[in-house]
VEXGUDREN-221010 format. One record per residue: z, y, x of N, C-alpha, C in turn; residue in three letters. Coordinates in steps of 0.2 Angstrom, whole numbers, padded with zeros to 4 digits, always signed. Atoms other than C-alpha are relative to their C-alpha. Example, Ala and Ser with C-alpha at 12.3 -4.5 7.8 and 13.67 -1.06 7.14 Angstrom:
2
+0000-0006+0004+0039-0022+0062+0000+0006+0004ALA/-0001-0006-0004+0036-0005+0068+0003+0005-0004SER/
//
This chain:
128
+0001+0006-0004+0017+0018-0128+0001+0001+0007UNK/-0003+0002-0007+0018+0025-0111+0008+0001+0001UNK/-0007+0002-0001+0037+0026-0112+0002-0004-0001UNK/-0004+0005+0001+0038+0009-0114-0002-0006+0007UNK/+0001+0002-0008+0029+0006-0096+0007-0002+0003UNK/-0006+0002-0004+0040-0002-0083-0004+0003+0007UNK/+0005-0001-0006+0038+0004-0067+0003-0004+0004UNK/+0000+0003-0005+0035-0007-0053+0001+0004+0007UNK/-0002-0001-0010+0043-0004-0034-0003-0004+0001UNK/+0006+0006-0004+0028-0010-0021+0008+0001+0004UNK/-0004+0000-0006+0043-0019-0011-0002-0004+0006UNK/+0002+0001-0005+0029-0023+0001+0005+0004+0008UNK/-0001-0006-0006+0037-0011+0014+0008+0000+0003UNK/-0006+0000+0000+0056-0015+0010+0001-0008+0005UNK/-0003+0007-0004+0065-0030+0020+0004-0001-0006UNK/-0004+0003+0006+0075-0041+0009+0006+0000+0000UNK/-0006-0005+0001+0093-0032+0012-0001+0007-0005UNK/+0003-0006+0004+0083-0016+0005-0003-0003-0008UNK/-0003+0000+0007+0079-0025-0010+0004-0005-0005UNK/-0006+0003+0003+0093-0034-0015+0005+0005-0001UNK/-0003-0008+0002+0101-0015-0014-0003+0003-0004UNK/+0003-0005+0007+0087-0009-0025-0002+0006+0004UNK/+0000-0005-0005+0083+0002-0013-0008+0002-0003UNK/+0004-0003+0003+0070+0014-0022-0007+0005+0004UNK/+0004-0003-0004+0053+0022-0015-0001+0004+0004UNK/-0001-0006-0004+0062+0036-0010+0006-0001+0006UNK/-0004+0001-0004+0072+0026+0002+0008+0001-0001UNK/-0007-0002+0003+0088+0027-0010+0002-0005-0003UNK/-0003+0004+0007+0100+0017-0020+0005+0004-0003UNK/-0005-0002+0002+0114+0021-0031+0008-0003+0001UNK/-0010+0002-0001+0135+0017-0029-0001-0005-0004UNK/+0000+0006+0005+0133+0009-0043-0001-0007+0000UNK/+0004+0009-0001+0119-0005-0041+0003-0002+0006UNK/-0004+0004-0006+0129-0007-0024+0004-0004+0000UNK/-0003+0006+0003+0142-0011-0031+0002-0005-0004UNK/+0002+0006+0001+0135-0021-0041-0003-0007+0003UNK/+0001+0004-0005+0128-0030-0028+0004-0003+0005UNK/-0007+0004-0003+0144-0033-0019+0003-0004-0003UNK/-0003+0003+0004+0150-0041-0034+0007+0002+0002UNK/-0005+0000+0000+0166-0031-0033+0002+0001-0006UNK/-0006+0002+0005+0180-0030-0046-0003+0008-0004UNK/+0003-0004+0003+0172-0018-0060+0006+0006-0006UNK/-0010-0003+0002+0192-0012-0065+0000+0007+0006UNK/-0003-0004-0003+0192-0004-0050-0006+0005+0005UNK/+0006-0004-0003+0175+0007-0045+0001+0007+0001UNK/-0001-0007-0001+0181+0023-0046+0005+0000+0007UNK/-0004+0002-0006+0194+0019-0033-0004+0000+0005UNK/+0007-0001-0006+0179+0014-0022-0004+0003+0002UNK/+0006-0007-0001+0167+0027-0025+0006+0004+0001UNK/-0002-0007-0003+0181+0039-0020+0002-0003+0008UNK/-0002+0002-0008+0188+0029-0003-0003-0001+0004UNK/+0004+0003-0004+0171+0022+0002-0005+0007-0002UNK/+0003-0005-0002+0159+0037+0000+0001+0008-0002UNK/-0001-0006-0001+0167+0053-0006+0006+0001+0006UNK/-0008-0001-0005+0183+0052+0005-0001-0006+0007UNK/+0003+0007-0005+0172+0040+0018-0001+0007+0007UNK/-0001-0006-0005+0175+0053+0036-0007-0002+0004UNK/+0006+0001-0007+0159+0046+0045-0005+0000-0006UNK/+0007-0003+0004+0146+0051+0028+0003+0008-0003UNK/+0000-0007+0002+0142+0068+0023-0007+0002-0005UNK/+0003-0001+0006+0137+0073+0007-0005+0006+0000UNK/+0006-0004-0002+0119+0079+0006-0003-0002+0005UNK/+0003+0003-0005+0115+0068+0018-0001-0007+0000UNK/-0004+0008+0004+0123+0051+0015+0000-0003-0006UNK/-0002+0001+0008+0127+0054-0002-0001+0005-0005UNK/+0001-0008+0006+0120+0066-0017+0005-0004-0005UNK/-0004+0002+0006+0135+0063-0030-0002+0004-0007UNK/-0001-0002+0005+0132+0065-0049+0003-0003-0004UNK/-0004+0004+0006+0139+0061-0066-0003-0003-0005UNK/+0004+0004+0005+0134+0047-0078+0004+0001-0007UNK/-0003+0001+0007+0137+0047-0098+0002+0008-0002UNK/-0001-0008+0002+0137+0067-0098-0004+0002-0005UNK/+0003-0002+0006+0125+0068-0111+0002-0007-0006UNK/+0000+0006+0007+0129+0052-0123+0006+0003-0003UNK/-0006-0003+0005+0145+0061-0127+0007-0002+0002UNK/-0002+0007-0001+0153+0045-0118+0006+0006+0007UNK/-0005-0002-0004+0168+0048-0104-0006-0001+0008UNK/+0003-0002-0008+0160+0054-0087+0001-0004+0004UNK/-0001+0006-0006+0157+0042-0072-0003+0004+0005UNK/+0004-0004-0005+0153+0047-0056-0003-0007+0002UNK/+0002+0003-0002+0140+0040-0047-0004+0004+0006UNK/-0001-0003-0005+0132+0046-0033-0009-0004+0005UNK/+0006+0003-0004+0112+0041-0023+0002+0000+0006UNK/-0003+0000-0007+0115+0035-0008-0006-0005+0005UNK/+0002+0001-0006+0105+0034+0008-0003-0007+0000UNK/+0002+0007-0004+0096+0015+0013+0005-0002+0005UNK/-0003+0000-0006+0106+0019+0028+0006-0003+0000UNK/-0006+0002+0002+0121+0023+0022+0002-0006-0005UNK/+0000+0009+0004+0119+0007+0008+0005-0005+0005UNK/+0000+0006-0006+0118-0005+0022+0006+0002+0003UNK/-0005-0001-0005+0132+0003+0032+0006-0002-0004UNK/-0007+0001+0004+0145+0001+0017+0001-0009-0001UNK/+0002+0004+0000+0138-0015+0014+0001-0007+0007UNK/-0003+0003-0005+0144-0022+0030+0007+0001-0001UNK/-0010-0001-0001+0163-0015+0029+0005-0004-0007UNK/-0005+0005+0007+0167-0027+0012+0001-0007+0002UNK/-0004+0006-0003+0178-0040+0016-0002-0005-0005UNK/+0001+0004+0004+0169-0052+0004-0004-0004+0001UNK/+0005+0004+0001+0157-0065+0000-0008+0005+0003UNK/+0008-0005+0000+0141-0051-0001+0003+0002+0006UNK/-0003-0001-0006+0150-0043+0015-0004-0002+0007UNK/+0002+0007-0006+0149-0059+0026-0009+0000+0001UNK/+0009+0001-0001+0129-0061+0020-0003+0006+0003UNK/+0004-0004-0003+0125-0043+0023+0001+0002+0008UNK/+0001+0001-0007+0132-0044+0042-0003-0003+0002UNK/+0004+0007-0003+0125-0062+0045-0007+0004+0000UNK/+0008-0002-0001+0109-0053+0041-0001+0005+0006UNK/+0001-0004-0008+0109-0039+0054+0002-0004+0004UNK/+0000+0007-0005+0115-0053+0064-0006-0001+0002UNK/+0006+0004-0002+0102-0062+0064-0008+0005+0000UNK/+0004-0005-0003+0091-0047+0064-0003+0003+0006UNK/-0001-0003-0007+0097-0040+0080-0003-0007+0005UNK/-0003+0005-0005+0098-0057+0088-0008-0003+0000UNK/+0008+0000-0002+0077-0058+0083-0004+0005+0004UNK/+0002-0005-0002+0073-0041+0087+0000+0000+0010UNK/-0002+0001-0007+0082-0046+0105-0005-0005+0003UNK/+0007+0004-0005+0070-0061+0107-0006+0003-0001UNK/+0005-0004-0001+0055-0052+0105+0000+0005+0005UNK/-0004-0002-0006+0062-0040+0117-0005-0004+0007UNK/+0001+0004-0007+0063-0054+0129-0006-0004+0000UNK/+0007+0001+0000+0047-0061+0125-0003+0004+0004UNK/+0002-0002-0001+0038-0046+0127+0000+0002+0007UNK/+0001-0002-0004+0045-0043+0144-0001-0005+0006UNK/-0002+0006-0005+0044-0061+0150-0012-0001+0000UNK/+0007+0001-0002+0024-0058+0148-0006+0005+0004UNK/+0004-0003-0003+0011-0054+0159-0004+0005+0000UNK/+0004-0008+0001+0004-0037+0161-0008+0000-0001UNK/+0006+0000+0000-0013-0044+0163-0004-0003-0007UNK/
//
């Protein structure tokens, strides 16, 4: 019976970039749900997972990106796939020229551009 529990992410704590990435307790997501989340072309993911995070010069592996293999035990032809960072997420997540792309700039966008009035807020107030 308990293996048929679901386990619920309190995504009290996440912003809503973190969970539309699926960003998990342990502040990670997978290559995969990422790309699933970019809604990119699913023909050509290995091509992506090699140019955008193992052959990516500004991530390092064990840091950015722990890479493993999917379908190793079903018998099935190996995938790689790879947990990747919150960070790093969001960092790739910005460089795709697409639809999901645009929204996840627009978001830090409009993030920085609140961060900045509270900023100016707090320094436009009185000390006393």
């Amino acid at each position: 019976m308990n293996d048929l529990m679901v386990t619920v992410t309190d995504t009290s704590r996440l912003t809503p970039i973190e969970i539309a990435l699926g960003i998990d307790e342990d502040g990670m997501t997978t290559a995969k749900m990422l790309y699933e989340f970019l809604e990119l072309n699913t023909a050509v993911y290995a091509r992506w997972f090699r140019n955008n995070i193992l052959e990516n010069e500004f991530a390092e592996e064990g840091t950015d990106y722990f890479p493993f293999n999917t379908n190793v035990e079903c018998g099935g032809q190996a995938s790689k796939d790879a947990r990747l960072t919150a960070r790093f997420a969001k960092k790739l997540s910005m460089t795709q020229k697409n639809e999901k792309g645009e929204q996840a700039r627009e978001y830090f966008t409009r993030v920085e551009d609140a961060a900045k009035e509270m900023v100016l807020r707090v320094n436009e107030m009185s000390p006393e």
